[in-house]
MARMAR-741638 format. One record per atom (N, C-alpha, C, O): chain; residue number from 1; atom name; x, y, z. Coordinates in steps of 0.02 Angstrom, whole numbers, plus 50000, padded with zeros to 5 digits. Example, Ala and Ser with C-alpha at 12.3 -4.5 7.8 and 13.67 -1.06 7.14 Angstrom:
<sites>
chain, resi, name, u, v, w
A, 1, N, 50660, 49716, 50390 .
A, 1, CA, 50615, 49775, 50390 .
A, 1, C, 50660, 49835, 50390 .
A, 1, O, 50712, 49834, 50423 .
A, 2, N, 50642, 49888, 50354 .
A, 2, CA, 50684, 49947, 50357 .
A, 2, C, 50645, 50002, 50394 .
A, 2, O, 50670, 50057, 50402 .
</sites>
This chain:
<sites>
chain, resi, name, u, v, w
A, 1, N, 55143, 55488, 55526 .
A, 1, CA, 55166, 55554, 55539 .
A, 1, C, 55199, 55580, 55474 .
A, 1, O, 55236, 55546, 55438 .
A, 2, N, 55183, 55642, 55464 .
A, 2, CA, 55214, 55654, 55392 .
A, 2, C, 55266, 55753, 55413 .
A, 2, O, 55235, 55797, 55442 .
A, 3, N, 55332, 55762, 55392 .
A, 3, CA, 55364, 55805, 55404 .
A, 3, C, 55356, 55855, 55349 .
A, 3, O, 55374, 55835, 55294 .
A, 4, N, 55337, 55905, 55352 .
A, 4, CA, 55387, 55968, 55289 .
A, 4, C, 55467, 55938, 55272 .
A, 4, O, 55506, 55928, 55318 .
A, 5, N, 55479, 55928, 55222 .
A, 5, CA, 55546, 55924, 55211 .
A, 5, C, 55580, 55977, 55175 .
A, 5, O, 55640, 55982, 55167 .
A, 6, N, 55536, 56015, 55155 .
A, 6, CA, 55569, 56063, 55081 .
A, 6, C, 55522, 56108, 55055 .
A, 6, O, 55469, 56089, 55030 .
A, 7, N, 55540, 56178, 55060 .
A, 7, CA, 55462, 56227, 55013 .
A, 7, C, 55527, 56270, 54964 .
A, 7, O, 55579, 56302, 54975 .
A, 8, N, 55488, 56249, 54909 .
A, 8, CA, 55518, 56279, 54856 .
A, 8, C, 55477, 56328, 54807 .
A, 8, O, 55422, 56320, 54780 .
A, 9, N, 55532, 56393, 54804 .
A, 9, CA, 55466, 56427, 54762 .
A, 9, C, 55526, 56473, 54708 .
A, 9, O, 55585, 56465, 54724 .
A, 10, N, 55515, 56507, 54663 .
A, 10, CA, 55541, 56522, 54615 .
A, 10, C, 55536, 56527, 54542 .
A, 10, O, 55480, 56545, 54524 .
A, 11, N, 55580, 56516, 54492 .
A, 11, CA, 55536, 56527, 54416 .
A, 11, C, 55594, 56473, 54393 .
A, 11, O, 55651, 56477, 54416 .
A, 12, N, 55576, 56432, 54354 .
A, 12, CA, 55596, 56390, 54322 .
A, 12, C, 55569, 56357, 54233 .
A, 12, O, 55550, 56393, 54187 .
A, 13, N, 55573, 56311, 54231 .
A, 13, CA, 55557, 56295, 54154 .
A, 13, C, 55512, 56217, 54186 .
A, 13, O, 55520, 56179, 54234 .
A, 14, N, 55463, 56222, 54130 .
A, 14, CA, 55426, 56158, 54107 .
A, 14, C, 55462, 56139, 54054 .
A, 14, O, 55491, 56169, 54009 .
A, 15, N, 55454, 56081, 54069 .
A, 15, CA, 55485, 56011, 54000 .
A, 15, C, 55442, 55984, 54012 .
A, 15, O, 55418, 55970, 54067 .
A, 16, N, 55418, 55967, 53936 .
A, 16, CA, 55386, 55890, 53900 .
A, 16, C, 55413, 55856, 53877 .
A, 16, O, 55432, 55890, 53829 .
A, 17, N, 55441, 55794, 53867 .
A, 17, CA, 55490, 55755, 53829 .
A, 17, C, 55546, 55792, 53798 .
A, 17, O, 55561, 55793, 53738 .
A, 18, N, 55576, 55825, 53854 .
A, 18, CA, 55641, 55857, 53851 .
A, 18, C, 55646, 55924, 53821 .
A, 18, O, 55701, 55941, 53801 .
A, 19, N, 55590, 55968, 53815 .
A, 19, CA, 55557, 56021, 53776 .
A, 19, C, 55540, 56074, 53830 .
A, 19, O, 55501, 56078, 53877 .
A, 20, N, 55576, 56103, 53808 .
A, 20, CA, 55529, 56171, 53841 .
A, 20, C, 55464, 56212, 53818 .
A, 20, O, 55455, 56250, 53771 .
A, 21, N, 55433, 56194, 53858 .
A, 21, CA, 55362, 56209, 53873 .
A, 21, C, 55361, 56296, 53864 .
A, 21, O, 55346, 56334, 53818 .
A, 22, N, 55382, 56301, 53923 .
A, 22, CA, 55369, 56383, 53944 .
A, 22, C, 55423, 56394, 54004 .
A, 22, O, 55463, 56349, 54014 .
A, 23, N, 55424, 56443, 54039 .
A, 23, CA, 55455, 56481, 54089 .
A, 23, C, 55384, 56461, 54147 .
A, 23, O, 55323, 56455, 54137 .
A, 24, N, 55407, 56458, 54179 .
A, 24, CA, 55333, 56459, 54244 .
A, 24, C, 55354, 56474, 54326 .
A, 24, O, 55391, 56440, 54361 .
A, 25, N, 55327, 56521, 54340 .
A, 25, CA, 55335, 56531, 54419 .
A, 25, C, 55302, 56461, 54457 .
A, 25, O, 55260, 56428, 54426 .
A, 26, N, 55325, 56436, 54533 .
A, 26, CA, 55322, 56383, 54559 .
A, 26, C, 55317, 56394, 54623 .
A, 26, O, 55335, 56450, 54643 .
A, 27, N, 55296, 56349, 54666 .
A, 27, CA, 55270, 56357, 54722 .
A, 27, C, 55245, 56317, 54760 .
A, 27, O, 55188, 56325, 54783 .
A, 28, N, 55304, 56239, 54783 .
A, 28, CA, 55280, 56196, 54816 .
A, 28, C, 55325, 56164, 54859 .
A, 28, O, 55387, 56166, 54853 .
A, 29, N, 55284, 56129, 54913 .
A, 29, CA, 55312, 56076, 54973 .
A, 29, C, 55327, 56005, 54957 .
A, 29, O, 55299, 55967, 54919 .
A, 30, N, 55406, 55992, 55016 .
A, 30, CA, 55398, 55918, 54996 .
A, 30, C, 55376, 55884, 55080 .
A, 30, O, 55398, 55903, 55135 .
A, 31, N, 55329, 55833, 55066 .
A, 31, CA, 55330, 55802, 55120 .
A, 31, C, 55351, 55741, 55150 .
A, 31, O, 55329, 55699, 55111 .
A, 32, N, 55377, 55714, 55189 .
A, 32, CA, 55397, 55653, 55197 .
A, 32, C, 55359, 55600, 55268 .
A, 32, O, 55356, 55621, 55326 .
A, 33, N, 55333, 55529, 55248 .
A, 33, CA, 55320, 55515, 55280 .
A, 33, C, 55362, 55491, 55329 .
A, 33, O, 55419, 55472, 55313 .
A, 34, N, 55339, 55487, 55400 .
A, 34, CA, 55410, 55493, 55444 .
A, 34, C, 55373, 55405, 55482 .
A, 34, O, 55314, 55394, 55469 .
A, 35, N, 55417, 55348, 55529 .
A, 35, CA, 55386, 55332, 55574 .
A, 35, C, 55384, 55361, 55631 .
A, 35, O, 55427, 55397, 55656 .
A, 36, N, 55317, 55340, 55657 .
A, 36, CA, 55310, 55350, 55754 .
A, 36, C, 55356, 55336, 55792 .
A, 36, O, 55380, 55375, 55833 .
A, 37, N, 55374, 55276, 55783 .
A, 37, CA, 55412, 55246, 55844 .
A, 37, C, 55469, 55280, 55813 .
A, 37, O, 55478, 55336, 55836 .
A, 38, N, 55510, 55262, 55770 .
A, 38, CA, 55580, 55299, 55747 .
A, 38, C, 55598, 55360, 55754 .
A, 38, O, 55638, 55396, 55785 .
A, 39, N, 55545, 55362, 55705 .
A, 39, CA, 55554, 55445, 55684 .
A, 39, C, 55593, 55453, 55612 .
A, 39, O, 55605, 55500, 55575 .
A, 40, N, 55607, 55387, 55613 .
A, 40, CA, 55642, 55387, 55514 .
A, 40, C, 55579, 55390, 55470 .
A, 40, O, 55519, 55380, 55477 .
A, 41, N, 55623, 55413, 55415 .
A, 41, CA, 55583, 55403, 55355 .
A, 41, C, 55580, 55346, 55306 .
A, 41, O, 55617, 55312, 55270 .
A, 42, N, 55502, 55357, 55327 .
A, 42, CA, 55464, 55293, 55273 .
A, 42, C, 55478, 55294, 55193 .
A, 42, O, 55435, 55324, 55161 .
A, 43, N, 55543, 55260, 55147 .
A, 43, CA, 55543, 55244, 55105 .
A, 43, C, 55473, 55260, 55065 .
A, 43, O, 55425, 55243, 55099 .
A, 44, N, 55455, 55286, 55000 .
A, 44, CA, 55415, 55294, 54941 .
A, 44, C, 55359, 55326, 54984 .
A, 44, O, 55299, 55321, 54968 .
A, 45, N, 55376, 55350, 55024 .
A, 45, CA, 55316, 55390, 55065 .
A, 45, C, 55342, 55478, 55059 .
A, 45, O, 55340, 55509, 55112 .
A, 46, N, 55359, 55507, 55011 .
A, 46, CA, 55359, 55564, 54998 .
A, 46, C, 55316, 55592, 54946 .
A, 46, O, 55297, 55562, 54896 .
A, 47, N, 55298, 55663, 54967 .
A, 47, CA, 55231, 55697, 54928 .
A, 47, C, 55262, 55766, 54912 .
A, 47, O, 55305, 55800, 54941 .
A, 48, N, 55222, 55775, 54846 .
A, 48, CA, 55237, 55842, 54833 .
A, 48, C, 55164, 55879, 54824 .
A, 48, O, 55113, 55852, 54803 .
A, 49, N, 55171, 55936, 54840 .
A, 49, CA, 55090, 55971, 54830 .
A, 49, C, 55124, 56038, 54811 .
A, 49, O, 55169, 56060, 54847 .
A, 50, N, 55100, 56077, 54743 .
A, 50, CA, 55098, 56163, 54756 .
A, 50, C, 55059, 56163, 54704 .
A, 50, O, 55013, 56126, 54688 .
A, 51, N, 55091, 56223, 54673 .
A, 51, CA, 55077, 56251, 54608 .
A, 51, C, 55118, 56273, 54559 .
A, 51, O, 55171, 56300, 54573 .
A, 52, N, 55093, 56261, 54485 .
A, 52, CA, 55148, 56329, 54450 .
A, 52, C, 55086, 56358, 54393 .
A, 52, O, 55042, 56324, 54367 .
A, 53, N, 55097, 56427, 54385 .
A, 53, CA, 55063, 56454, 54349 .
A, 53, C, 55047, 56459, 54277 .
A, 53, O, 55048, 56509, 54241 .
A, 54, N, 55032, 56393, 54261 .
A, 54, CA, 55014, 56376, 54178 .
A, 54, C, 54967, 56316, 54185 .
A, 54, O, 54978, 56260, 54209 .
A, 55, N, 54909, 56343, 54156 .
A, 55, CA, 54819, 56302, 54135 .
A, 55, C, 54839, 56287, 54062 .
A, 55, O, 54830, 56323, 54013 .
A, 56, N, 54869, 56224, 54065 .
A, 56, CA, 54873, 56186, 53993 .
A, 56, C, 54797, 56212, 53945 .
A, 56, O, 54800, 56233, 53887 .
A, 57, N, 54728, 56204, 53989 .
A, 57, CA, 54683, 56215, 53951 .
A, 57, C, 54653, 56287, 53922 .
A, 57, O, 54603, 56293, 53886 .
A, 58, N, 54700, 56342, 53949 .
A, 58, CA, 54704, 56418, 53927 .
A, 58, C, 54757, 56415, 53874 .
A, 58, O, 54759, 56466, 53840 .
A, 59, N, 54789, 56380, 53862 .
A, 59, CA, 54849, 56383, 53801 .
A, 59, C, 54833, 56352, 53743 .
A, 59, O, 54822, 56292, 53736 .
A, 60, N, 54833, 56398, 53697 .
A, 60, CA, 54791, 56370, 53615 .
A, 60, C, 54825, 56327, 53571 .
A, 60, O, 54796, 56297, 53525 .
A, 61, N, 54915, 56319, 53587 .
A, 61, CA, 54951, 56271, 53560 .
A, 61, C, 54984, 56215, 53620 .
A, 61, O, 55031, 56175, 53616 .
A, 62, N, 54958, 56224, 53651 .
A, 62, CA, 54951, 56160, 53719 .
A, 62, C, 54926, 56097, 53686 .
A, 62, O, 54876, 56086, 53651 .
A, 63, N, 54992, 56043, 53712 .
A, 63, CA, 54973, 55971, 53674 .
A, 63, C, 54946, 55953, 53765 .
A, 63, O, 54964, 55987, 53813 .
A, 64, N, 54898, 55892, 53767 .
A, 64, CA, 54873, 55866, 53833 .
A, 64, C, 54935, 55861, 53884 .
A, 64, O, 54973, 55814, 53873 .
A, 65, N, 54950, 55898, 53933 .
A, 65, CA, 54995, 55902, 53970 .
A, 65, C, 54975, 55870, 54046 .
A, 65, O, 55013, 55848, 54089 .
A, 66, N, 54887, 55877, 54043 .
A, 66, CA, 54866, 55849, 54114 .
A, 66, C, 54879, 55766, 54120 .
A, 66, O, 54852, 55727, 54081 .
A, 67, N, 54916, 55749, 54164 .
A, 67, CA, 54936, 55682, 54176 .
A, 67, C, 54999, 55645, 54174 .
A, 67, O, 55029, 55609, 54213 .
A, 68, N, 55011, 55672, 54102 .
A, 68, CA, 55098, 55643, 54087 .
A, 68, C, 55164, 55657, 54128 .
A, 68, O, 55172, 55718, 54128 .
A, 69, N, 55213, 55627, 54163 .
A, 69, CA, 55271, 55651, 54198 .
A, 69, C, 55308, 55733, 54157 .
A, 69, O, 55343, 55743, 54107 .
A, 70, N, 55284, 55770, 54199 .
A, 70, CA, 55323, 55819, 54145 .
A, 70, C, 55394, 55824, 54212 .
A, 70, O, 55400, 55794, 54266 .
A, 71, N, 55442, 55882, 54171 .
A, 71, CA, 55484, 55887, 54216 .
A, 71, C, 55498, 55956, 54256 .
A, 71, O, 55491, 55986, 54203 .
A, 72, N, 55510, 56001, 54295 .
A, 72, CA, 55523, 56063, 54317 .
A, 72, C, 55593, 56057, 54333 .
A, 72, O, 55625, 56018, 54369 .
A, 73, N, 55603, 56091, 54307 .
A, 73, CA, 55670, 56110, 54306 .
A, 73, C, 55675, 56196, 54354 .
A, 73, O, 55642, 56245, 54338 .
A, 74, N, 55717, 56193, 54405 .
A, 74, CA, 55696, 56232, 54455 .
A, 74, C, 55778, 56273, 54457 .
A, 74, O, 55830, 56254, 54431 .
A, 75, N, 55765, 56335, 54499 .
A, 75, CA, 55790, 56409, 54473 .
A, 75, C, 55890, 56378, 54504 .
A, 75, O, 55941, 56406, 54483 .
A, 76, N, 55890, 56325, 54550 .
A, 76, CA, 55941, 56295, 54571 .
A, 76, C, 55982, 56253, 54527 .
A, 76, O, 56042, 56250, 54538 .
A, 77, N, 55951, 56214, 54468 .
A, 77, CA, 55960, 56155, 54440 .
A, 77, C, 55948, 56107, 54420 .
A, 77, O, 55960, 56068, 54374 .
A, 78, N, 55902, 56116, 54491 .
A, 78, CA, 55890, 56028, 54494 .
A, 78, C, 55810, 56051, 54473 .
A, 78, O, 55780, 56104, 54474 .
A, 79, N, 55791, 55970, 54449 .
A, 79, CA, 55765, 55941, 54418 .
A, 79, C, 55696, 55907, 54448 .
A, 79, O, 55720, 55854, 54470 .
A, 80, N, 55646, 55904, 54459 .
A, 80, CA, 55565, 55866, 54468 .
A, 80, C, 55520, 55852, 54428 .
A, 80, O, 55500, 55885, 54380 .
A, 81, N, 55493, 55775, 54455 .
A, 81, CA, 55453, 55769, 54384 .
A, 81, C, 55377, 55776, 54455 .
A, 81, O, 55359, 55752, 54509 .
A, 82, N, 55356, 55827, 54400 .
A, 82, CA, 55284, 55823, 54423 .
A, 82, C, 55230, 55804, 54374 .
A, 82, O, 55237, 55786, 54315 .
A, 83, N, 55177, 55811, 54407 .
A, 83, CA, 55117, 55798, 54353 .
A, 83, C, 55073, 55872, 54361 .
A, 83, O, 55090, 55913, 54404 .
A, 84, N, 55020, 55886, 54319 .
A, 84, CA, 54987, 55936, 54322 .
A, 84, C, 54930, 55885, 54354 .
A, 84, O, 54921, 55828, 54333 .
A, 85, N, 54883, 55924, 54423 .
A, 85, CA, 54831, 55897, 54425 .
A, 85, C, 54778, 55917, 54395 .
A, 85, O, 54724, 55908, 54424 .
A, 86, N, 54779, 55949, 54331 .
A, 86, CA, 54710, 55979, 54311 .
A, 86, C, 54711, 56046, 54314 .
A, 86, O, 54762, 56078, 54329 .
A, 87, N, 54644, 56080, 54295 .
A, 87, CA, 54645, 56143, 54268 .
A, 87, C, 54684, 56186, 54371 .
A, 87, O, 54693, 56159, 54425 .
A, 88, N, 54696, 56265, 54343 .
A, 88, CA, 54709, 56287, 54403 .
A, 88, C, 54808, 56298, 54425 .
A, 88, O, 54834, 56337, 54465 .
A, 89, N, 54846, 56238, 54373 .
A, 89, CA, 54904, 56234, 54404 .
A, 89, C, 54940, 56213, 54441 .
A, 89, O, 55000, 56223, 54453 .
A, 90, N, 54885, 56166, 54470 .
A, 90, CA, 54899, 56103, 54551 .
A, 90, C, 54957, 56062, 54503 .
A, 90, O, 54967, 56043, 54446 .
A, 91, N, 54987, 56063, 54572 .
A, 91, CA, 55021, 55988, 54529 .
A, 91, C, 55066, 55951, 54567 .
A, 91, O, 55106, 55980, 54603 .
A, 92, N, 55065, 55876, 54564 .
A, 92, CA, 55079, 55829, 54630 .
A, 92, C, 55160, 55780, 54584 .
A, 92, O, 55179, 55773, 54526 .
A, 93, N, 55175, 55766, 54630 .
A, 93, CA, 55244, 55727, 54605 .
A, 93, C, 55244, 55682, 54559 .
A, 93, O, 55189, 55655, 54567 .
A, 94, N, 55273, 55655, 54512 .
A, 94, CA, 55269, 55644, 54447 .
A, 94, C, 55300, 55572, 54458 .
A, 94, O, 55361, 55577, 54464 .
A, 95, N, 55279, 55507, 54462 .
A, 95, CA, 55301, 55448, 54450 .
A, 95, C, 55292, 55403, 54400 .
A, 95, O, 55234, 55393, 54381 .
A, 96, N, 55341, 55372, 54372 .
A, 96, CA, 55325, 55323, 54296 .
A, 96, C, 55278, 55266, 54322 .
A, 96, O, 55237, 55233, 54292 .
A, 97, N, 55292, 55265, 54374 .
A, 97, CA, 55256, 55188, 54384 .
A, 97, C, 55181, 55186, 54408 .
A, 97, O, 55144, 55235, 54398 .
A, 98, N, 55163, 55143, 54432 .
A, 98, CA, 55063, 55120, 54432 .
A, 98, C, 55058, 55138, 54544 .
A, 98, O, 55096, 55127, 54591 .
A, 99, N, 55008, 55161, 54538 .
A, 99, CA, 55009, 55172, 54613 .
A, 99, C, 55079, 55224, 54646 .
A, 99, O, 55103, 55279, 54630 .
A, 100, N, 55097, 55161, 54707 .
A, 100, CA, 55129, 55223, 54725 .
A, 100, C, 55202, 55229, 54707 .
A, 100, O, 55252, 55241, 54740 .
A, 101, N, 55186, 55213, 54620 .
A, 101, CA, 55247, 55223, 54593 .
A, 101, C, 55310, 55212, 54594 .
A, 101, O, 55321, 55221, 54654 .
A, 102, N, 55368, 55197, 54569 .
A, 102, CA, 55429, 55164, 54577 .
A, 102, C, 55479, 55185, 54627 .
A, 102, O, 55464, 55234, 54660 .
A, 103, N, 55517, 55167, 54636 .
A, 103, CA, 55561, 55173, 54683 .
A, 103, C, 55617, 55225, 54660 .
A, 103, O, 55648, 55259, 54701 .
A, 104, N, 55626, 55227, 54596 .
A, 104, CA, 55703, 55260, 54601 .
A, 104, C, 55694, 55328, 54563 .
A, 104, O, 55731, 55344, 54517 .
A, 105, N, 55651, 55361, 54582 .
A, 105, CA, 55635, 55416, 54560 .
A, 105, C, 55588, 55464, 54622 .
A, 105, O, 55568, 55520, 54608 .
</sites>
């Protein structure tokens, strides 16, 4: 079973290794996996899905941005590392680690 936990939308900043990228409008959900029987939430079972409006591959001084943890920095403060999924602006939650990624992030 998986819940809405969070829809966030607004204008914030991209970071690359602590760099600002650009300004970018944003536009995404968080989800959390929940259990059946409980109804708690499943530890490292959270997802992020939206968008923000910048195609690394339309930008002529764009270093490869598709893949790497970047960070969003959002219109509140706080802070997400996402990834870009590719051309379009998709972009899914950002973990250092292999699979389903580390725990403390």
């Amino acid at each position: 079973m998986v819940k809405l936990v969070e829809h966030c939308a607004g204008t914030g900043d991209l970071l690359h290794r602590d760099q600002v990228v650009r300004q970018v409008r944003y536009d995404f959900s968080v989800f959390q996996g929940m259990s059946a029987g409980s109804g708690l939430p499943i530890p490292g079972q959270r997802t992020l899905k939206g968008c923000i409006d910048y195609e690394p591959a339309k930008e002529t001084a764009s270093c490869d941005l598709v893949g790497p943890v970047l960070t969003l920095r959002l219109e509140d403060g706080r802070h997400v590392g996402i990834r870009l999924t590719g051309e379009g602006g998709g972009i899914a939650e950002g973990r250092h680690g292999i699979g389903a990624g580390c725990q403390c992030c």
